[in-house]
Structure formats: structure tokens, C-alpha cells
N, C-alpha and C positions, 0 to 999 in steps of 0.2 A: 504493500500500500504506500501511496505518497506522504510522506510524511508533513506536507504542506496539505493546510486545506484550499478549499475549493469555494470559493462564491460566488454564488448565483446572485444578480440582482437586474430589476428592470428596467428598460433601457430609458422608459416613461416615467418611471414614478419614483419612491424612493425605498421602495420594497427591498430588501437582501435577507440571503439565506444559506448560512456555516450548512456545506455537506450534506444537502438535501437537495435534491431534482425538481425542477420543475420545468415542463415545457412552455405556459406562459404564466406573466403574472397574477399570483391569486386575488390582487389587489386590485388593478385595473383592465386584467386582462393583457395588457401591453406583453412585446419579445423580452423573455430574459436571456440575456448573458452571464457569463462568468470571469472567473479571473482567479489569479492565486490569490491567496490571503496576505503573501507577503509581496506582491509586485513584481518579482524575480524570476524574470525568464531568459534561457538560453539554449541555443542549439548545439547538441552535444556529436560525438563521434559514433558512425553507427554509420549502417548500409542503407538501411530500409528507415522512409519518412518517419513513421511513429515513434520509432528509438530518437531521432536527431530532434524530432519537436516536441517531445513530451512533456516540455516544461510551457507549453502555449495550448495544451489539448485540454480539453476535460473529461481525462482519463485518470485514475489514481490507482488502480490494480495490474501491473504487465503482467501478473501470470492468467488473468481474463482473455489477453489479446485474442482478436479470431484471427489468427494469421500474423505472418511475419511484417506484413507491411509493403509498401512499392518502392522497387528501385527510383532513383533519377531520372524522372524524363525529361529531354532537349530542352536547353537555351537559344535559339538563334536569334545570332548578332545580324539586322536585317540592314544589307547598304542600300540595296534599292530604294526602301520605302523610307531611311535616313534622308534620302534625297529628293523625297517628296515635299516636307517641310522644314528641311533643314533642322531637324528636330538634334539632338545632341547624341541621342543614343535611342531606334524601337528594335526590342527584342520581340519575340515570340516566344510564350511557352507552348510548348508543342506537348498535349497530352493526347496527342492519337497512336504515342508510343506505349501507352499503359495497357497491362493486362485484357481488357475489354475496350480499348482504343475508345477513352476517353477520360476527365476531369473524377467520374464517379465512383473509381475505383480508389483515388483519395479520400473520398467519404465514406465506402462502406466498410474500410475498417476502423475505422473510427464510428462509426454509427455503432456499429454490430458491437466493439467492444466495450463501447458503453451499456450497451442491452443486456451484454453477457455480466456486467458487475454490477446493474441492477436486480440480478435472478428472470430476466424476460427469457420464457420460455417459446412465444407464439406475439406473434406482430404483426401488424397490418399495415400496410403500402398501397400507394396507387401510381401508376409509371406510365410514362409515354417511352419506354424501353431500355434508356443510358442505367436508372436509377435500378431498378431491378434485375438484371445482366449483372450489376457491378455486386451486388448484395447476393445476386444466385449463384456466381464465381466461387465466393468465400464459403457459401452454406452447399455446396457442393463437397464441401470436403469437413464441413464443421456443423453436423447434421444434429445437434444438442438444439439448435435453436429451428423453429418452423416459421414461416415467411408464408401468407394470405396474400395474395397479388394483385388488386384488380386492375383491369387491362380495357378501353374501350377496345369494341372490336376491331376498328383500323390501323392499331396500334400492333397487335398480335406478331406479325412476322419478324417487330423489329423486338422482340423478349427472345434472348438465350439462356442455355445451362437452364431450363428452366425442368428438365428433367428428376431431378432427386424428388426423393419420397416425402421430406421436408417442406416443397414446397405448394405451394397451393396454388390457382390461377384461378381468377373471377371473372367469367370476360361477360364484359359492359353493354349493349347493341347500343350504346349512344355516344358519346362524344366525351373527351379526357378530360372537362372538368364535374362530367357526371360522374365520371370513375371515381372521382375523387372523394361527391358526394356521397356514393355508394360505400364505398372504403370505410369513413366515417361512420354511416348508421351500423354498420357490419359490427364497425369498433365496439359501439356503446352498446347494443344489444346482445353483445357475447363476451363483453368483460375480454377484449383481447388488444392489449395495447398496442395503440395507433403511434407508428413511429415521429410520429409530431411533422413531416414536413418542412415547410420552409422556419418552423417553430423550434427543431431541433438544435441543440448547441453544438450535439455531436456531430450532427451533416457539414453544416456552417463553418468548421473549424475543418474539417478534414477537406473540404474542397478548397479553404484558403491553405493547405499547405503549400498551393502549387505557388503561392504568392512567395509563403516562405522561403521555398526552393529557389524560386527564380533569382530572391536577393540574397540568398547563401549564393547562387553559380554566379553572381556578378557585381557581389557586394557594391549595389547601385539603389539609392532612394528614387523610386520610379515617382515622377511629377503627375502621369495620366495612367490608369488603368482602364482599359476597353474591356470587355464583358457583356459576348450576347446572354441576354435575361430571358425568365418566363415568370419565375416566382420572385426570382432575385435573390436567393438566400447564399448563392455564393460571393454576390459584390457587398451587400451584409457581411459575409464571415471576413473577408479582404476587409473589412474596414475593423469589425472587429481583431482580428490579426494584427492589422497597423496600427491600431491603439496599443494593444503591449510594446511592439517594435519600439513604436514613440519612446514609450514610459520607461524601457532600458536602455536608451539612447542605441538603439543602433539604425535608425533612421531619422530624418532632420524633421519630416512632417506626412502627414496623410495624403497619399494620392489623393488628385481625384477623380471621383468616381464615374466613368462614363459610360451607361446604360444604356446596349444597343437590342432594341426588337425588331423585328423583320414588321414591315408595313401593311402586311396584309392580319395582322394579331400584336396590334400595338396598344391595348388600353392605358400602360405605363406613359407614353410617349403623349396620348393626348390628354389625360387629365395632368400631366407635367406643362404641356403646351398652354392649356387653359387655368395654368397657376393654381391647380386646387392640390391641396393636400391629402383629401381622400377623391378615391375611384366613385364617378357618381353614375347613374344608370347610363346616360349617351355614352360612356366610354367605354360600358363592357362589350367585347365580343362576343354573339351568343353561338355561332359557329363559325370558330375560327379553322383558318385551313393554310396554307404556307409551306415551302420545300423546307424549312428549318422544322422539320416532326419535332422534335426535344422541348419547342417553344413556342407550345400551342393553350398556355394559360391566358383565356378569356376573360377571366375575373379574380384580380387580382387583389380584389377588393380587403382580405386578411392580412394582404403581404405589402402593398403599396403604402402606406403612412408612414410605418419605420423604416421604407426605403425613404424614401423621398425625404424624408430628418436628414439621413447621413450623405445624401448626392449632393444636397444645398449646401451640408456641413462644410463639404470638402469643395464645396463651386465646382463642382460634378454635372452633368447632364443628361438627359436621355434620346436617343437618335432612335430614328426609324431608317431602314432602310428595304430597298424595294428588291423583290428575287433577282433582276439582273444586275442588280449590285452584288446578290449574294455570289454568285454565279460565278462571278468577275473575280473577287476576290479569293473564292474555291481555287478557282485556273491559277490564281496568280500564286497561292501557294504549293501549288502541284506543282507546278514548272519551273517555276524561280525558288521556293524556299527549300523543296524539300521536306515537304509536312503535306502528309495524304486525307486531307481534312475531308469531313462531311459537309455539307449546306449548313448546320447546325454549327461546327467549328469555324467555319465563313462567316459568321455574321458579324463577330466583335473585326475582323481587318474589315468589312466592308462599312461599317462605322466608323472608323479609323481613318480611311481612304474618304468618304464624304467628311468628316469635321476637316481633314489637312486640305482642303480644297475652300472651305469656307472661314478658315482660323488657323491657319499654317502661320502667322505670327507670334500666335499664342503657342504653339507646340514649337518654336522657333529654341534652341541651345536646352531642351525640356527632355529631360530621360521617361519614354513609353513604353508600356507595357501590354501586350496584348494576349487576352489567354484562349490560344486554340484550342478550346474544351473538345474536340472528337472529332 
């Protein structure tokens, strides 16, 4: 066990809590985060992420871990698109090298090992495919825990490893933000805890390791991070991340946060455009459709408020961009970068490539960051 404790506390209100869970606030409902009790985090010597960031996780058991953890995936130093805006430094994290060639394979051992040191026996999920592939990998070989899946039906071909006897599959005949709502009633009527979603500390954190990673391979305070979204809880955990970095001085200040959705399932993009801080009925999508599958959240309505606090925080923003932009920028990293990305991993450079076209003085001598989640 960690001999540091663990607190929880609201990102809203002023709620906290020594070594007890919660997925949100019991007080306002607001996203809880966590932290050490003593401030003190550092990345230590070790192969696999979970060993080198253990002191930024909220994790306190390694003999729980589901798995050893993921190797290093790619940095690329990009000159091409340096010379789009004269920018000082844009890398790419390349997570289409991971396990399940994608971002989520950072999360699900950190999710999972959180489940495992709370005694979760049986869990419930809803997936447009990255998120449960990455969590069916691990319970593929760590069959102690059972995994409920529910899946719209058009979603189905893109779930793997979904084979073990552990897991379960629910498929939807409606569209992925009914899975979701389905998922939920599934939760409360069977007493089978619902792995919290974009609400989880543990997802949130294991998908910003790739953040971590990027500024261990290039010990560089990234000024802009790109990030196509759907719920958002990975430019969430990035920020969360960057708040300790700050607090131990190994970074000067918080990126910021640049929120890119594909235009055809942008509800982010227009209640951000129209200055509101909550999702109001004109903005949801009520069937959204898009080549970016991964990021077809139509109502984001849970997860938008505590986004939208930490994008303004950091003078962050949110971009739309259209499928032949996504397109455009797929090509451009197939052929120039060397990262075999999906439409879904295209989205944050095709975000990237429209702001350097309309703000290339603002990205002008500015260290970028872009994460090719898949």
C-alpha cells in the first residue's frame, strides 16, 4: 500500500475526502479529483507507465495491478508542420503504437487497477469500441474481474478480444448515447458498479499519462495541447496531470487546452461558440454520425461544464472540424509522419492545421503538443 494518502476532492465545491472513492461529488454532484496528501510527485525508473507515474495515479496497492503496464509509445519531432506556424517545437504523441492501437490502453490499467483495490468484482461500461478492446485486452488474461458491455449496434465490428467468458456484451439497436443510457439503468437495477465514465479519476489519469510520457521523452513545457474530444475526460485528466507537474515544479505553466470535435457531432464546439457554460437543448446532437466513430457523444450535457472551467482556465478553445479536414490530416500522417492513425486519431492535427492557419502568430516560438489517440 502507498504509504501517502490519497484525496479526493471537488473540482466545484469545497468537498474533500482522506482514502475514500468517490466518482462524483456527494455534495454538489460536481467531478472529483484527487491528489497526494503530501503534494509530492515524481516519475521514477521503470519500463512500463504505471511503475514510472505512480506517484501522479490514484492507485495505492501495486500488488492489485491488472497487468504490467504499457511500454513507451512514439514522440515525433514534426518539421513539417514546425513550419506551418513557425511554432518552436509540434510533436506528436503517437498512441496507434499501443497494444490495441490506441490512447485507451493507458486507461485501462489504471481503471481496472483501481476496480481491483476497491474488491469490484463485475462492472459496467458503454463503448463506441477504443474503450472496451482496451479493458477486454487486460480481462482477457485477468478473468477475477467480469466486464457488462453495452454496445449500440453500429458500433459492434469495431469491439475486440471480446471473446472471454468474463465478458459480457449488451448490444443497443439505437445509437451510443442510448448505450450509455442503457448501461446506467443496467447499473442501478443490478447493484453492478458502473465504471463512472468520463467521472472516473482512474480513466482520466491513465489517459493523461500519454501527457506525462510525452514530457519525460522531451523534457518540454508544451504551451498548446490539441485533443480530438467526445466526453472530454482525457483533456480533463491533461489538465488534471498538469496541475501536479505545476505544483512540483517540473513545468512553468498549464497548456492550453485545445478541444477539437469533428463538425458533423460538435455540441462542445457550439455551446462554447455561443458562450454558454452549460450544453442547452439547440446544441445536442440527437443522431450524430461522423468518420471519427470514437467521437460520437451527442450530449455532453454531464461532461461539458467542468470542461469548459479548465479550457477558459488555461485560454484553451474548442474547434470543429469538417471530415475532409479529417481526411487530410489522416494522409498527412500516413505519409509524412509515420503514424498509421485512424479518422479518430486525425482529428486533434486537423484542429491543429485549421487554428495554424487562423493564429499561427499565437502558436509562433510556442512548444505543441498533439495526441494521436488511435
Amino acid at each position: 500500500m502507498n504509504e501517502v494518502s490519497l484525496i479526493y476532492f471537488c473540482l466545484d465545491c469545497s468537498f474533500s475526502a482522506e482514502n475514500k472513492h468517490y466518482k462524483r461529488c456527494p455534495n454538489c454532484g460536481g467531478v472529483i479529483s484527487y491528489r497526494r496528501a503530501d503534494n509530492k510527485y515524481r516519475i521514477k525508473e521503470g519500463k512500463y507507465d504505471v511503475e514510472r507515474y505512480w506517484d501522479f495515479l490514484p492507485l495505492q496497492d501495486k500488488e492489485k495491478l491488472v497487468g504490467k503496464g504499457n511500454e513507451q509509445s512514439p514522440l515525433v519531432d514534426s518539421q513539417q508542420l514546425k513550419s506551418k506556424c513557425l511554432a518552436s517545437k509540434v510533436f506528436l504523441k503517437d498512441e496507434t503504437k499501443n497494444n490495441t492501437k490506441s490512447c485507451k490502453d493507458k486507461m485501462a490499467i489504471v481503471a481496472l487497477s483501481q476496480m481491483n483495490e476497491l474488491g469490484i468484482k463485475s462492472f459496467v461500461v458503454s463503448s463506441t469500441g477504443n474503450v472496451a478492446s482496451a479493458l477486454a485486452f487486460l480481462l482477457n488474461k485477468f478473468k477475477e474481474i467480469e466486464m457488462h458491455c453495452f454496445i449500440a449496434e453500429d458500433f459492434l465490428s469495431r469491439h475486440r478480444y471480446m471473446d472471454s467468458p468474463n465478458i459480457i456484451m449488451h448490444t443497443v439497436n439505437s445509437k451510443y448515447d442510448s448505450a450509455q443510457g442503457e448501461a446506467l439503468k443496467f447499473s442501478n437495477e443490478n447493484n453492478v458498479y458502473h465504471d463512472g465514465g468520463y467521472f472516473s479519476v482512474a480513466k482520466r489519469a491513465g489517459l493523461a499519462m500519454a501527457f506525462l510520457e510525452a514530457w519525460e521523452q522531451s523534457k518540454t513545457t508544451f504551451d498548446f495541447y490539441f485533443q480530438g474530444v467526445s466526453s472530454g475526460m482525457g483533456a480533463l485528466g491533461v489538465y488534471e496531470i498538469a496541475t501536479k507537474m505545476k505544483k512540483c515544479s517540473m513545468i512553468d505553466s498549464i497548456p492550453s487546452l485545445m478541444c477539437v470535435q469533428q463538425s458533423t457531432c460538435d455540441p462542445m464546439v457550439r455551446a462554447f461558440s455561443a458562450k454558454e457554460k452549460r450544453i442547452l437543448p439547440e446544441h445536442i446532437i440527437k443522431n450524430p454520425t461522423g468518420c471519427a466513430k470514437a467521437m460520437l457523444t451527442g450530449d455532453p450535457t454531464v461532461c461539458y461544464p467542468s470542461l469548459y472551467k479548465v479550457v477558459t482556465e488555461t485560454n484553451g478553445t474548442f474547434i470543429s472540424v469538417s471530415e475532409e479536414e479529417i481526411k487530410s490530416a489522416q494522409k498527412h500522417l500516413n505519409d509524412n509522419e509515420n503514424v498509421m492513425a485512424t479518422p479518430d486519431g486525425a482529428v486533434a492535427l486537423a484542429g491543429f492545421l485549421k487554428y495554424a492557419e487562423t493564429h499561427a502568430d499565437e502558436l509562433k516560438n510556442k512548444n505543441v503538443l498533439i495526441n494521436i489517440t488511435g
